[in-house]
N, C-alpha and C positions, 0 to 999 in steps of 0.2 A: 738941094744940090748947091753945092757953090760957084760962083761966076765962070770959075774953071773948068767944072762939069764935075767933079769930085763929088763922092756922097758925104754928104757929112753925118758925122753921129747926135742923134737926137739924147738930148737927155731927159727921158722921159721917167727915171726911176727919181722919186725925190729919197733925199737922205731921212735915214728915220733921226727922230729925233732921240736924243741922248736925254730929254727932261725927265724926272721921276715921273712914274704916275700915279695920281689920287687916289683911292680908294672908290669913290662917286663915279669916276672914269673906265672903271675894267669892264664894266657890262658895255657900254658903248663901243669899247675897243675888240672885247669877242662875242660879246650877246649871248644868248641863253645854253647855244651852243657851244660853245667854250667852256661855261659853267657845269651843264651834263656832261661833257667830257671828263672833264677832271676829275668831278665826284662819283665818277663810273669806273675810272680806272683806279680810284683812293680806295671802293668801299670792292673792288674787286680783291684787294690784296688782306682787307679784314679777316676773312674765314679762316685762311692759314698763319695767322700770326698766333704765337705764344702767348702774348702780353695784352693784345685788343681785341681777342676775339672773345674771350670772357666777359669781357663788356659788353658782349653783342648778343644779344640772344638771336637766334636763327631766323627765329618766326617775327623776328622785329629789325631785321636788318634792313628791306626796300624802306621801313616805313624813317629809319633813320638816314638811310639816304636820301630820301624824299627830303626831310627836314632839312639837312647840312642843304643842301639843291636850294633851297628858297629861300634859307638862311642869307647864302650869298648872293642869289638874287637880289633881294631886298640890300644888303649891304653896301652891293657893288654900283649899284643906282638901278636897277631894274622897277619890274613892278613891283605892288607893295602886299603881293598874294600872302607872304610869311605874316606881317602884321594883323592882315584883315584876318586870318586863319588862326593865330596864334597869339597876338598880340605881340608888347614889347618881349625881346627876346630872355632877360634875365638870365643869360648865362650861366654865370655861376651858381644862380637857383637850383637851374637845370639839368645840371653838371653833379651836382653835391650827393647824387645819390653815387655814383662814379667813384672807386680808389683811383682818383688822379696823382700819381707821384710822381718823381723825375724823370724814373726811366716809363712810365706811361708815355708821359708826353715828349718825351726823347723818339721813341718809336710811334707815337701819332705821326710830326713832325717828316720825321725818316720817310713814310709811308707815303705822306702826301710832294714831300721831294722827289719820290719817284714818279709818282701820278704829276705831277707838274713836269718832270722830262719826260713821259711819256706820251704827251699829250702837244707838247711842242708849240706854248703858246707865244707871243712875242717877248722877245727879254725884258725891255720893260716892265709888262704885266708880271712875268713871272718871278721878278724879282722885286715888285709891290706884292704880289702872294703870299713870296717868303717870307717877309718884313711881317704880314698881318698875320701870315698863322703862326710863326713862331712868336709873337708880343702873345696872342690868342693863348697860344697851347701853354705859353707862360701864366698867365692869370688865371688862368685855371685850376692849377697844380693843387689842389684840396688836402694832399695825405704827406708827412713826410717818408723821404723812402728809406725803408730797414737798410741796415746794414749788414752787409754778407757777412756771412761768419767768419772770413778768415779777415775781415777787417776789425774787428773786435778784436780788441787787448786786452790781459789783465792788467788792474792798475800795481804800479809798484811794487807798493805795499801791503800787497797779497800773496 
């Protein structure tokens, strides 16, 4: 209260900070539970999609959400269970058996922006997310993507 007897307002909420965040940094900021969120609601939206669910075989889907889960564990500064279990990650090793094209990784991308609103992590993080999986989904891309037919021309001189 102040001298006058007035309540005063405490300001006990601190302002979030506007600084980017690290990579090293998202696990300290949601922890493990943040990370099974997201990859819960990402590999929930797999089975009905056109374009990623052929990538997925049925009987191998927990065991690739498992992976993506410690994946980012490990990346986002967690433990280092992915390493000891798996070793160095080798990505695109990994990946190569995969037809990765454009619109693959346009609709991974898509998939995991929804799982990122869905999940409602702090804007910050989720827009350090964005930044990593779309560089991610970009390095990836392995296959060039066909051209639809009605984008194909004759030349000329045919």
């Amino acid at each position: 209260m102040a001298e006058d007897n007035t309540p005063q307002l405490l300001n006990v909420l601190q302002p979030l900070s506007t600084e980017p965040v690290a990579p090293e940094q998202i696990y300290s900021l949601i922890g493990e539970d943040g990370i099974v969120r997201l990859i819960a609601a990402f590999y929930r939206q797999i089975p009905n999609d056109d374009i990623l669910a052929p990538m997925y075989p049925k009987d191998e889907l927990s065991a690739s959400e498992e992976r993506l889960r410690e994946f980012l564990v490990f990346r986002f500064g967690g433990p280092l269970r992915y390493i000891e279990q798996r070793g160095h990650p080798r990505l695109r090793m990994r990946h190569a058996a995969f037809p990765i094209d454009q619109r693959a990784r346009d609709r991974w991308v898509m998939l995991m922006d929804r799982a990122l609103t869905q999940v409602a992590l702090p804007n910050q993080v989720t827009d350090a997310l964005r930044t990593f999986f779309a560089e991610v989904a970009t390095f990836l891309i392995n296959r060039a993507t066909p051209a639809a037919k009605d984008d194909v021309t004759e030349a000329p001189w045919e």
